[in-house]
MARTI-388755 format. One line per 2 residues: number of its first residue (from 1); for each residue x, y, z of C-alpha. Coordinates in nm, 4 decimals. Example, Ala and Ser with C-alpha at 12.3 -4.5 7.8 and 13.67 -1.06 7.14 Angstrom:
BEGIN
1 = 1.2300 -0.4500 0.7800  1.3670 -0.1060 0.7140
# end
This chain:
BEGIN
1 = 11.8615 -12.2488 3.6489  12.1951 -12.1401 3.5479
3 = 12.4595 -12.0135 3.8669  12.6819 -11.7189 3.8794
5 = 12.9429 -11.9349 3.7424  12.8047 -12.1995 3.5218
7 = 12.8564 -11.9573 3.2540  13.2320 -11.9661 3.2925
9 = 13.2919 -12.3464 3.0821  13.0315 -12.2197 2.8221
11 = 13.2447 -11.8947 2.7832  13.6193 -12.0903 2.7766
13 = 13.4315 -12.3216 2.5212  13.2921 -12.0310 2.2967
15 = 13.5996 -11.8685 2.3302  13.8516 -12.1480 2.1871
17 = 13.5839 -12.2366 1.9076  13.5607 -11.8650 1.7971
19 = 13.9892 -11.8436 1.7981  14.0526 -12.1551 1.6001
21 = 13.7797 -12.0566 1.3699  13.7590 -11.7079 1.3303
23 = 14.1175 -11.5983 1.4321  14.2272 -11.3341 1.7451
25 = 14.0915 -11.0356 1.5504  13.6933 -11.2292 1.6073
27 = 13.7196 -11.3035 1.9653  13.8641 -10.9997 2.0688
29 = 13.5366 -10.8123 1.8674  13.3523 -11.0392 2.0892
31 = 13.5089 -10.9673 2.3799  13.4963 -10.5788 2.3295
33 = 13.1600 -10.5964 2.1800  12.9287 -10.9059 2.3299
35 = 13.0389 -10.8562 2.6263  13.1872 -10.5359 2.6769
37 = 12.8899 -10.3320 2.5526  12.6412 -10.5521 2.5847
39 = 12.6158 -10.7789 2.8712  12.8326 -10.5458 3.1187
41 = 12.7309 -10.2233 2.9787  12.6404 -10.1273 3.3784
43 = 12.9408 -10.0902 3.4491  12.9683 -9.8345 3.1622
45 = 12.6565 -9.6730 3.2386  12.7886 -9.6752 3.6245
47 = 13.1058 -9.5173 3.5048  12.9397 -9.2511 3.3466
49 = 12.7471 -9.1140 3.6220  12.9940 -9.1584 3.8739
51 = 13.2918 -9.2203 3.7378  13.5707 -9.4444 4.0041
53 = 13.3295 -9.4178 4.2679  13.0806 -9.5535 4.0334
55 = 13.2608 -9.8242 3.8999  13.3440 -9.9536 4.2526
57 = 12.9644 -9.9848 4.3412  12.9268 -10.2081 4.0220
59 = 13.2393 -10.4056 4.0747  13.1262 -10.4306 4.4971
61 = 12.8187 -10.5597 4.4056  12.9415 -10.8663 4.1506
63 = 13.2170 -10.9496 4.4275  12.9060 -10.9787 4.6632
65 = 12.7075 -11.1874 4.4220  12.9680 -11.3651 4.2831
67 = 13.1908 -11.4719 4.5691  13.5105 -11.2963 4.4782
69 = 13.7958 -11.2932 4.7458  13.9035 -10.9947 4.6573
71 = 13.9768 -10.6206 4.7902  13.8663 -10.3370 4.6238
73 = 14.0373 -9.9683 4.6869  13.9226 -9.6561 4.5896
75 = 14.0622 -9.3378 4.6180  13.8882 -9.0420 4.3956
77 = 14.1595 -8.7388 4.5514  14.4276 -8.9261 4.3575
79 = 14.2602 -9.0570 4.0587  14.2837 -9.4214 4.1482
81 = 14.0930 -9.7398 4.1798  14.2247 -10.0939 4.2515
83 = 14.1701 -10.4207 4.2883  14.3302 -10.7306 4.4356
85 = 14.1834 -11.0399 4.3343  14.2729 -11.3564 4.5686
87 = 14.0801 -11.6424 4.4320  13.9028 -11.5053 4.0950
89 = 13.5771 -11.7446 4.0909  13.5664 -11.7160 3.7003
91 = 13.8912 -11.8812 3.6519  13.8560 -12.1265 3.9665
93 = 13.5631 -12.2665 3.8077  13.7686 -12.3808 3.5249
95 = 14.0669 -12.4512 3.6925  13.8554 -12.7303 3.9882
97 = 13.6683 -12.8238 3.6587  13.9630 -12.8801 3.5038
99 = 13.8460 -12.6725 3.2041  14.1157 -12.5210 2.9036
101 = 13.9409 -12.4730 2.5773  14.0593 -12.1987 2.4974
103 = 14.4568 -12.0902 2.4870  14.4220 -11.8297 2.7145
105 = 14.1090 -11.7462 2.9178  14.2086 -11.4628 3.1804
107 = 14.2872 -11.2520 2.8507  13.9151 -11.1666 2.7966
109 = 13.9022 -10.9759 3.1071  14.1212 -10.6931 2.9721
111 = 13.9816 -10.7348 2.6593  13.5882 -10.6467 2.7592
113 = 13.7447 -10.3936 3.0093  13.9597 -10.2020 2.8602
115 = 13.7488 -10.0734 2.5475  13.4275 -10.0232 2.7627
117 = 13.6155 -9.8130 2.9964  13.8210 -9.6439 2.6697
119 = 13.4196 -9.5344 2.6048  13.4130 -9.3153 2.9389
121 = 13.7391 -9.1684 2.9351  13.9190 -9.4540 3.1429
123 = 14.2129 -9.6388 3.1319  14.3919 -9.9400 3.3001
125 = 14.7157 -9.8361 3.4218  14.8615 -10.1478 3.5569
127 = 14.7251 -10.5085 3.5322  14.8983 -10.8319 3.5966
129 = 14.7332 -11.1861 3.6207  14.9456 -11.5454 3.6698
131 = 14.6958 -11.7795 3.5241  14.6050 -11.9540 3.8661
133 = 14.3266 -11.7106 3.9741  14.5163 -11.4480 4.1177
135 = 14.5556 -11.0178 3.9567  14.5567 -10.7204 4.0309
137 = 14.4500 -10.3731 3.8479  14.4245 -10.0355 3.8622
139 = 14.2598 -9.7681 3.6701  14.2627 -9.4190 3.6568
141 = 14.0717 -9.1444 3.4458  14.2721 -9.0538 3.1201
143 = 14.3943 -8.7363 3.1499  14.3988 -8.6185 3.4969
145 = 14.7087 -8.6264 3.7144  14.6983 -8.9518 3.9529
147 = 14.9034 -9.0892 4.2400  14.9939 -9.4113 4.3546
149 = 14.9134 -9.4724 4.7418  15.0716 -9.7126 4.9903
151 = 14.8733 -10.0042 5.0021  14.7833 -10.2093 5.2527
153 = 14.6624 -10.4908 5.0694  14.8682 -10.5879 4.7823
155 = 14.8018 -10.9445 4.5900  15.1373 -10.9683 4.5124
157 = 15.2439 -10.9985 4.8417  15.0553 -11.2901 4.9541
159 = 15.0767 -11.7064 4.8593  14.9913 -11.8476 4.5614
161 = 15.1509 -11.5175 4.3753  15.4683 -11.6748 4.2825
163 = 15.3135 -11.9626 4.1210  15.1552 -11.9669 3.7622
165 = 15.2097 -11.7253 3.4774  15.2228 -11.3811 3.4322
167 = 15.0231 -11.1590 3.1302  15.0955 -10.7779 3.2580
169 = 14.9376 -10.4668 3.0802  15.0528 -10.0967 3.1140
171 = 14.8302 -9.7818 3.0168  14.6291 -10.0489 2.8127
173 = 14.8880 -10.1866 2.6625  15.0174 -10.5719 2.6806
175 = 15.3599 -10.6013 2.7559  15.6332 -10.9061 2.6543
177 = 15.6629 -11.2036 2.8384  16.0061 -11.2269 2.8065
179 = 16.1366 -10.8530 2.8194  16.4767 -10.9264 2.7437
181 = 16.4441 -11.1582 2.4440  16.1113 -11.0714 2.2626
183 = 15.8828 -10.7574 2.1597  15.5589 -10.9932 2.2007
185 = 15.3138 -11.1171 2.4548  15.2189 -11.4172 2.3318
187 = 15.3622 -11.7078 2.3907  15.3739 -11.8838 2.0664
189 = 15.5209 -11.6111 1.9228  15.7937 -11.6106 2.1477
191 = 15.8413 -11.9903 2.1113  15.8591 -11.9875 1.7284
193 = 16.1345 -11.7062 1.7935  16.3105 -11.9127 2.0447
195 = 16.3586 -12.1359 1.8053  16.4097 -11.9883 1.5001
197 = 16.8057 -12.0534 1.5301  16.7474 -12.3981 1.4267
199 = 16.5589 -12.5963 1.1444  16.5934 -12.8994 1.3541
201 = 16.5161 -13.0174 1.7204  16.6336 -13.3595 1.9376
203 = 16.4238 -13.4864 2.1957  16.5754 -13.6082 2.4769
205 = 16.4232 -13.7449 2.8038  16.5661 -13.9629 3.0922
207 = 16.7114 -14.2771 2.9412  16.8859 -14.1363 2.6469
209 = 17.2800 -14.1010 2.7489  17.5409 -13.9851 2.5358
211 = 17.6694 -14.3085 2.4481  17.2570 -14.3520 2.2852
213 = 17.2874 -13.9840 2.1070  17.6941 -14.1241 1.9360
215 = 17.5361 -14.4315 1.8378  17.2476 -14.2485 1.6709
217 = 17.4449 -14.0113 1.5168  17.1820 -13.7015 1.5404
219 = 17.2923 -13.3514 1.5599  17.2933 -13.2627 1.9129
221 = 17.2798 -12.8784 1.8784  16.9690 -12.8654 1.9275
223 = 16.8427 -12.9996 2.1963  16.4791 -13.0117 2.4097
225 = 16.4748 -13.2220 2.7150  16.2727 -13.3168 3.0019
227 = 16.3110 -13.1196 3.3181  16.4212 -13.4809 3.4906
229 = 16.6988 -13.4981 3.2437  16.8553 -13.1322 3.2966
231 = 16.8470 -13.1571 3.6824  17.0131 -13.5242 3.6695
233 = 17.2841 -13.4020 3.3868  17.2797 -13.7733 3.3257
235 = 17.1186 -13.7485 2.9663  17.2761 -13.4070 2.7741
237 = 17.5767 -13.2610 2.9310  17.5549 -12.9968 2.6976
239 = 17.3426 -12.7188 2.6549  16.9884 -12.7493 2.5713
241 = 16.7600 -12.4677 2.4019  16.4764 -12.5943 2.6156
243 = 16.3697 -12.7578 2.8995  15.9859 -12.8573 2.9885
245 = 15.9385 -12.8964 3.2977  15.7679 -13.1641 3.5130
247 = 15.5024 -13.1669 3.8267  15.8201 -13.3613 3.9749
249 = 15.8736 -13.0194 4.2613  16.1752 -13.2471 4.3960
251 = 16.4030 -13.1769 4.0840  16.3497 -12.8023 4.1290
253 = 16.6569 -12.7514 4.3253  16.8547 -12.9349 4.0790
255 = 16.6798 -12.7723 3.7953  16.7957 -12.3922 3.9672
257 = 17.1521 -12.5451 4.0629  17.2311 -12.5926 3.6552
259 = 16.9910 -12.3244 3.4976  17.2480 -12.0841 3.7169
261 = 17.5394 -12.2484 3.6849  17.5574 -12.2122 3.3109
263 = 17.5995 -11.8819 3.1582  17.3056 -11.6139 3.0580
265 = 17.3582 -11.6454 2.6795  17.4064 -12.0041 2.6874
267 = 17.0458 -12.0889 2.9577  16.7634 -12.2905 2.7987
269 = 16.4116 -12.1934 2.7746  16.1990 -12.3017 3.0593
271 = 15.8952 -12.3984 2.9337  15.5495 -12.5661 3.1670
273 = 15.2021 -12.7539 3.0606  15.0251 -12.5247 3.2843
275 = 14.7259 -12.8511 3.2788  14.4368 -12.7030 3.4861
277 = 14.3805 -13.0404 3.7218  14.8134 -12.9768 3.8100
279 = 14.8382 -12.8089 4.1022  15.0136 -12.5015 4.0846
281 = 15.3838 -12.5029 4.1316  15.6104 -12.1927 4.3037
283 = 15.8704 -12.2066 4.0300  16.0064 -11.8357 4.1598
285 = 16.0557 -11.9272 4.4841  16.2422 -12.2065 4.3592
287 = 16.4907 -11.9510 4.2329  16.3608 -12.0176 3.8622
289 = 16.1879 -11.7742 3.6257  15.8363 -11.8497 3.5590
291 = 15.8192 -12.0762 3.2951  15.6843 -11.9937 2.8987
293 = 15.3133 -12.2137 2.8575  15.3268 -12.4587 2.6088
295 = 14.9350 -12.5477 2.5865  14.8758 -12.2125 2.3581
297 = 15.1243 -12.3453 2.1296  14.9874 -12.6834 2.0989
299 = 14.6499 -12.6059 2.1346  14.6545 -12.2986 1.8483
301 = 14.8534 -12.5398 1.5905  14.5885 -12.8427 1.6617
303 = 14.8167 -13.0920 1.8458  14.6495 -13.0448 2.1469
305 = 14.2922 -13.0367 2.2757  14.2203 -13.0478 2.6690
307 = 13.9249 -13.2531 2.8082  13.7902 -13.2486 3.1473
309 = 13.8820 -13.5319 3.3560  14.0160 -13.7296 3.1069
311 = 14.3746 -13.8509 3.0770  14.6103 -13.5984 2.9365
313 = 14.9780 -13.6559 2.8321  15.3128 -13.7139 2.9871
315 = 15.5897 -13.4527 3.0196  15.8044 -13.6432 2.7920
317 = 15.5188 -13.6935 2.5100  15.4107 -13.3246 2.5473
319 = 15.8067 -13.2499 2.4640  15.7450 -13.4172 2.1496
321 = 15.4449 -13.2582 2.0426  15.5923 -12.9329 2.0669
323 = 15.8723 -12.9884 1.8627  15.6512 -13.1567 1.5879
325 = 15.4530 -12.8190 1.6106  15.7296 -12.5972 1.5922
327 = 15.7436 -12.7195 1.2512  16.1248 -12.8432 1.2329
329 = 16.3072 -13.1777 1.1472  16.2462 -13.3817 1.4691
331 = 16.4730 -13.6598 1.5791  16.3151 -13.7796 1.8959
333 = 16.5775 -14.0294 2.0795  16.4222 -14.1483 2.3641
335 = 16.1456 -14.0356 2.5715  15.8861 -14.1974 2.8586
337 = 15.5677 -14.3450 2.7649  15.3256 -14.4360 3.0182
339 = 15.2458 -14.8064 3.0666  14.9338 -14.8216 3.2704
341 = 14.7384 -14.6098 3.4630  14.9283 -14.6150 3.7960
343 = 15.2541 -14.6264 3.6709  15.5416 -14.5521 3.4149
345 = 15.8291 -14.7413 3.2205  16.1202 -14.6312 3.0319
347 = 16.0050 -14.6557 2.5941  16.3165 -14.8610 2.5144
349 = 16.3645 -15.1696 2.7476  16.2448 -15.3776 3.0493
351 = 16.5961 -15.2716 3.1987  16.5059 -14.9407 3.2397
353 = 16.1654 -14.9761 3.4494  16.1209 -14.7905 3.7774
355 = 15.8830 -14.8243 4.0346  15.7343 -14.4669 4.0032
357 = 15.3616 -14.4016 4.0231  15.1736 -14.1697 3.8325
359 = 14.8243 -14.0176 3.8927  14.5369 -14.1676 3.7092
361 = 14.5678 -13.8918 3.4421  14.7899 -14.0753 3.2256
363 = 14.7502 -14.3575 3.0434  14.9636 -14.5793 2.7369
365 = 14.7193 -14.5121 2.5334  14.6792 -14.1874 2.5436
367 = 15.0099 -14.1223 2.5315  15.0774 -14.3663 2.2006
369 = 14.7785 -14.1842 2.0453  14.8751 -13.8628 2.0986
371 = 15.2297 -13.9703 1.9447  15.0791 -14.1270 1.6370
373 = 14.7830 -13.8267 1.6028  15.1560 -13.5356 1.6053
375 = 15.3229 -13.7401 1.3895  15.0292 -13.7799 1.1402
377 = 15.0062 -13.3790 1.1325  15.3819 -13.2987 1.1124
379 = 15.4584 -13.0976 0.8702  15.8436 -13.1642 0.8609
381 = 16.0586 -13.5262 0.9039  15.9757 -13.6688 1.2304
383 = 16.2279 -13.9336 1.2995  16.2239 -14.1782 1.5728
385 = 16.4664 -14.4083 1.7546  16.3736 -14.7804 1.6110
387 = 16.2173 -14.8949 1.9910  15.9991 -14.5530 1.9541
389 = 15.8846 -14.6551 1.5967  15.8091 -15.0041 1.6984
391 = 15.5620 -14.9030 1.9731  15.3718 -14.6549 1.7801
393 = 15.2762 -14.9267 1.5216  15.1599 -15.1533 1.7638
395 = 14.8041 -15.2505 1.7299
# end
């Protein structure tokens, strides 16, 4: 017999297969429709007959039955109803499963929601989520005047908020990640307009130097680099477009130090893996913006596909994939590959080994084949520093 939350994996699953296949336009049908009017259509029909109050009996009860930590406030005088969602059991399954089919589960919420309660005169006035199980959202009845109380409870207020992520909707209505810089919400979007400056990309992790880059001779406009190599400045002096960032928390500091240090119009793009099985990282507190998630990218183009428990790339090779999918002239100078299981060695020679260990996760192998697999799909000139080529062809 199937639990409360078995579903969840068969849902990110169905979802991912039904995007890559059908396209956004499909799965959001299924969202509105499949689920939305069929398989929650009490909450509709609860709606209906008593509108916010009604709603809050539905939403009670599957809190009750499905473990939420969550709140729940109501207030009919002032056209309001809320939730606070602490530890969202939907996305926890996937995230101790480590589970990420699909580009973007936490999306379907809104997207079942927000049409059913379209159907009873409803609307979402405010929703945020950060991709680690935590949101909060409040809806109203179109319409009708509404105010906002005081609350006492207030997700964004407590731990774990400042870590992950955020996807924020207003009067039913997505808004941009990046406010400032791009119109869209989504995230590959963004990252093809990031980039759009350029029709080339470096790749540059620890290792590299500027005396490697001169004797290379690769434009160096361009850059993308590890999050290691910004906060050591010991790689690219100059300005990168982008940095991805590592699980490394100790380079944070350094990471904030430079990011601030270097004017507005001249800061990189932060980007993160976001891997379910990393534990979440307080970039914010850090003094960092949250960082722009790579794995829709990768995962929408075909570089990429997540599977549970299995070993999953390093920072530097997940660099590399996403310039190969960004669909530019790569020149990738140096970058880490992983040499066993429980540790890690500089791609180019024996000098540059250090005793680091890595978690079981990653693997030579699967960093090699997930090299050769990009560089078999590119779609532009990848080019690769001799030592780089030379370990991709070995047997």
């Amino acid at each position: 017999m199937l639990g409360c939350h078995d579903f969840c994996g068969y849902y990110d699953w169905t979802f991912g297969y039904v995007r890559s296949r059908f396209g956004d336009e499909a799965l959001m049908g299924l969202w509105a429709e499949a689920i939305g009017r069929d398989s929650q259509r009490h909450y509709e029909e609860a709606g209906r007959r008593e509108g916010l109050a009604g709603l809050a009996k539905a939403w009670n009860q599957t809190g009750i039955d499905e473990h939420c930590e969550w709140s729940l406030t109501l207030d009919e005088k002032n056209n309001f109803l809320r939730w606070d969602m602490r530890q969202c059991p939907s996305k926890g399954f996937l995230l101790s499963n480590d589970c990420n089919a699909d580009e973007d589960y936490c999306d379907h919420c809104m997207g079942w929601i927000i049409p059913l309660l379209a159907r009873i005169g409803m609307e979402v006035t405010g929703h945020e989520h950060n991709h680690v199980g935590q949101c909060w959202a409040e809806i109203s009845v179109r319409g009708k005047g509404r105010e906002f109380p005081d609350l006492k409870i207030d997700i964004r207020n407590e731990p774990g908020w400042t870590c992950g992520y955020l996807h924020r909707w207003r009067n039913n209505h997505r808004l941009p990640l990046l406010d400032d810089f791009c119109a869209s919400s989504d995230p590959c979007v963004l990252l093809g307009a990031w980039f759009s400056r350029t029709d080339h990309l470096l790749v540059m992790g620890r290792g590299a130097g500027t005396a490697k880059l001169k004797a290379h001779d690769v434009p160096a406009d361009a850059a993308l680099v590890t999050g290691a190599a910004y906060a050591m400045r010991d790689t690219f002096v100059s300005d990168p477009l982008g940095v991805l960032l590592s699980d490394r928390v100790d380079d944070l500091a350094k990471v904030a130090e430079r990011f601030h240090a270097t004017p507005t119009e001249r800061r990189p793009l932060l980007m993160y893996t976001y891997l379910p099985s990393s534990q979440p990282i307080d970039f914010v507190s850090a003094g960092l913006p949250r960082p722009v998630p790579i794995l829709p990218q990768l995962i929408r183009q075909g570089y990429y596909a997540h599977k549970p428990g299995q070993c999953c790339p390093t920072t530097d090779v997940f660099l590399a994939m996403l310039a190969i999918s960004l669909q530019k002239r790569v020149h990738v100078l140096e970058i880490e590959v992983c040499q066993q299981a429980d540790g890690k060695v500089f791609a180019d020679d024996a000098q540059s080994t250090r005793d680091v260990t890595r978690p079981v996760r990653h693997s030579r192998q699967c960093d090699l084949s997930h090299l050769r697999e990009a560089i078999a799909k590119a779609s532009a000139p990848v080019h690769l520093a001799e030592h780089l080529q030379q370990l991709i062809e070995e047997p």
